[in-house]
N, C-alpha and C positions, 0 to 999 in steps of 0.2 A: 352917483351909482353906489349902492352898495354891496360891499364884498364880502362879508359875513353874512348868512341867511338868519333870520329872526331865530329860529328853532335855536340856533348856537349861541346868538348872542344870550338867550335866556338859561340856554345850561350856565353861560359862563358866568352870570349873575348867579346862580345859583350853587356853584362851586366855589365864587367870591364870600358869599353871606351864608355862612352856616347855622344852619339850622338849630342846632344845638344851641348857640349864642342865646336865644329866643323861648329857650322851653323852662319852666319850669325843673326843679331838679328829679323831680318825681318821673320824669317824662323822658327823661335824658336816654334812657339805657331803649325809646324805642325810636331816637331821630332820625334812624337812617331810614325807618318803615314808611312805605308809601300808602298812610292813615293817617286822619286826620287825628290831632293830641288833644287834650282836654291841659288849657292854661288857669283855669278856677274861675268862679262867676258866669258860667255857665256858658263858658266861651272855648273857641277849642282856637288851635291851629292847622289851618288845613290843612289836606294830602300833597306831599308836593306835585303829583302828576296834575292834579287838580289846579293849583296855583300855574304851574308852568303853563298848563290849556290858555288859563286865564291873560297872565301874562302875553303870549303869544298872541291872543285878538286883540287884547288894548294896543299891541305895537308902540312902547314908548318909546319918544326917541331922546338924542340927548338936545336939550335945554328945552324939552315940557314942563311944563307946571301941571300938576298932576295932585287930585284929591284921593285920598286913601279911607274911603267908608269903612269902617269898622279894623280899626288896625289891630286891635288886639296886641301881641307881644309887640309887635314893630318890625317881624319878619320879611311881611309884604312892602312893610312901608321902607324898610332896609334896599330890601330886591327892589323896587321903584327908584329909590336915590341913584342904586347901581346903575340900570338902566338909563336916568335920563342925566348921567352927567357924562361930559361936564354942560355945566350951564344951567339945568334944570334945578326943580325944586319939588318936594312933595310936601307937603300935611296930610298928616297922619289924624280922622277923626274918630273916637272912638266915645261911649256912653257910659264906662264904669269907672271913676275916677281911679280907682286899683290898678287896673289896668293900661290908664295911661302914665303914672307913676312907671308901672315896669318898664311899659313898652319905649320911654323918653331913657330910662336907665340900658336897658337894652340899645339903644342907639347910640346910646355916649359911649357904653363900653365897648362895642363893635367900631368903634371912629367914625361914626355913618355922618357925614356932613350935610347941610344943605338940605335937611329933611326933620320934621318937628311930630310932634302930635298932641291934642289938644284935646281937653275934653269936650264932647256934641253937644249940642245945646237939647234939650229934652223938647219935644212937639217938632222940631226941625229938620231935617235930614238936611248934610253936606253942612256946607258953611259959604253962605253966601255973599257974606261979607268981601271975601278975598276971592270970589268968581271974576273972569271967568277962567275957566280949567282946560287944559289939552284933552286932558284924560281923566277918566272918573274911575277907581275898580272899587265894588262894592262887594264885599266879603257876608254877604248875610244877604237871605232871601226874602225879596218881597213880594207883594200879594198881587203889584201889578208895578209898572215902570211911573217911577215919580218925579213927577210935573216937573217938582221943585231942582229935581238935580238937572232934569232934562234943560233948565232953564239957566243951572249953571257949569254949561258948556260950553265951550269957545264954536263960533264956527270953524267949520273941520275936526270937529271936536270928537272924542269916541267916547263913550263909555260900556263897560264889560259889569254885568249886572245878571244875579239869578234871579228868574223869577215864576212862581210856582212849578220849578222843578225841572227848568230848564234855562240855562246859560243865554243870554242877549248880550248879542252887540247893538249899542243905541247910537248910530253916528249924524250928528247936524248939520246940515249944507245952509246957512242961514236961517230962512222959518219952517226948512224941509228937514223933516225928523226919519231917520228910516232903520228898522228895526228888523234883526234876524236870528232867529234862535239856532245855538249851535250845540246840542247835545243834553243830554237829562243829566244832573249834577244834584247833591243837598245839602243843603246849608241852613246852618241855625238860623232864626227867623230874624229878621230886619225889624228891632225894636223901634225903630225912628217914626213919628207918624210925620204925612205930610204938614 
């Protein structure tokens, strides 16, 4: 039974992992603003309300194994650690080698344990090597829900994914896939092809 409601436990991930840690210095003086930041390479860091939404439909818990599409600074992939430990695990995937430089910097300097990020393989989305995943959050929008990640999900499995311009939860019951959109949200485009 639990005695925290998700809503809280995600504030308090989120008051654990500052934001700041995560941005760029250019970016600093607007972290407390609820807008998404621009981190270079054409990538931002979301709004927090946004991420918190997000956050809140994945429901991670502690000891998920958890995929991080598009990690960018390592903010999300930070708040994911927070959330599923003790016990769990995240990777962090991301496509601009710059980028996961910071975002791996970013997490050593915040102490974030138990949480990595690597760079995506180009033509692939996720990383299906180290499938299957609790939980999948995909930080960038695609054109439609991909096969490829649908396919590495645990059963029971959730994934929180935008897609043309609205927020999906994608959850698996073994070969039953079922899919519900929960709000209009925008997000930088999902470079990954299947």
């Amino acid at each position: 039974m639990r005695t925290v409601s998700e809503g809280s436990r995600i504030r308090a991930a989120m008051s654990a992992v500052d934001r700041r840690s995560f941005l760029p210095p250019d970016q600093l003086r607007f972290a407390h603003a609820d807008m998404p930041l621009r981190i270079g390479h054409g990538a931002t860091c979301s709004q927090p309300s946004t991420v918190a939404a997000m956050l809140e439909l994945l429901d991670p818990r502690p000891g998920d194994k958890v995929l991080d599409v598009g990690s960018g600074s390592g903010w999300t992939t930070a708040l994911l650690a927070h959330l599923v430990a003790p016990g769990g695990s995240v990777l962090g995937v991301e496509l601009v080698p710059a980028l996961v430089e910071t975002g791996a910097r970013n997490l050593e300097a915040a102490g974030i344990a138990h949480a990595s990020i690597e760079v995506a393989e180009h033509g692939r989305v996720g990383r299906a090597a180290a499938a299957p995943f609790d939980r999948i959050l995909v930080s960038a929008e695609a054109r439609h829900v991909p096969e490829g990640l649908v396919d590495q999900l645990a059963d029971g499995g959730r994934m929180v994914i935008p897609v043309r311009g609205h927020l999906l939860t994608v959850d698996r019951d073994g070969d039953e896939v079922r899919t519900q959109a929960h709000g209009s949200f925008s997000f930088v485009p999902l470079r990954a092809a299947e």
